[in-house]
Each structure stands twice: as C-alpha cells, then as structure tokens.
N, C-alpha and C positions, 0 to 999 in steps of 0.2 A: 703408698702401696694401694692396688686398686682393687675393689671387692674379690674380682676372680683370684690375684694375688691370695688374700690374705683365706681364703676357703680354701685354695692349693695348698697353703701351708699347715691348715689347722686340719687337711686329709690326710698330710704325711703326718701328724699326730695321732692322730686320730687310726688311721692303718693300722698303728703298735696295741692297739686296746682291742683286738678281737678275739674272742674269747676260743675261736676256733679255726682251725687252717684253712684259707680259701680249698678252694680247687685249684687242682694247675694249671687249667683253662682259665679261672679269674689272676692265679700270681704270676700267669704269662702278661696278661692284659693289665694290671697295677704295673708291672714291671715297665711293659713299652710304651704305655700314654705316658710313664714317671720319664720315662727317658726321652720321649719326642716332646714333653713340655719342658723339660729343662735342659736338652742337646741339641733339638732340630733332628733332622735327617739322619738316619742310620750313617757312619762310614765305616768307612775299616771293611778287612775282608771277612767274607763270611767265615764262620769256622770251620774246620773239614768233620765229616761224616762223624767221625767216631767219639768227638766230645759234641755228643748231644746235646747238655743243656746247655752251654752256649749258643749253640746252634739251632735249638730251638727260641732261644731268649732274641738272637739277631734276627731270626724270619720274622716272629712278633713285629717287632721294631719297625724292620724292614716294610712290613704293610701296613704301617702307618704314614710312610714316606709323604711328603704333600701336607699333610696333615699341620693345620695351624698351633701355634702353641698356645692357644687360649683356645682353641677348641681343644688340644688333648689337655688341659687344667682343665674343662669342665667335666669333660666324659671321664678322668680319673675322680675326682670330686663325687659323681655323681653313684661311679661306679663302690667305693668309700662306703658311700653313704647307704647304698644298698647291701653292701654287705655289713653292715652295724647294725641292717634290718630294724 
C-alpha cells in the first residue's frame, strides 16, 4: 500500500472524529473527491430536479470528472486534514 494509500484511508478515520459538522459546501467536497478517488468518473443519470441532495451530491462529483484518483486522495486528505484544523 502506497503512502497516498494509506493517508486516504487514515482521512476516512480520521473524518468520524470531528468534533463538529462541516459545512455543506465542505460535505459536498468530502463526499465527491471520496467517490472520484474510489469510483473514477461520475455515471449513472443525474437525479431529477426535485431530490436535491442527490442531485446536488452527483453535480459535486460530476466536476470532478477527469480528475485523477491520486489527485482526488490527496485533495480529500488534504481537505481532512484541514478541517481537524
């Protein structure tokens, strides 16, 4: 397991221990670096209008699209680590 590995995994630890609720703007962003470092690219269709937070959870995602899975392990890491402030 390789360095970025094993600090991906010790963020999703480490995410359970905050003493206080991101914002939605940061549990939009934990959410779709969490899911474009461990699914790649958005699929599926998007959700319709009226289940919002799905819907906002897949646009997240979605503009991450391209985005490498060691780059979204670092920037969720990073992003972690900043709010553990």
């Amino acid at each position: 397991m390789s360095d970025l590995d094993q600090s991906f995994t010790q963020a999703q630890e480490d995410v359970k221990k905050l003493t206080s609720k991101p914002s939605n703007d940061d549990l939009l962003s934990l959410y779709s670096l969490f899911k474009q470092a461990s699914k790649g690219d958005v699929d599926g269709k998007r959700p319709g209008r009226l289940d919002m937070v799905n819907r906002a959870k897949y646009d997240a995602w979605d503009k991450l699209k391209g985005t490498s899975t060691d780059d979204a392990k670092q920037r969720y890491v990073d992003l972690v680590t900043r709010l553990l402030g």
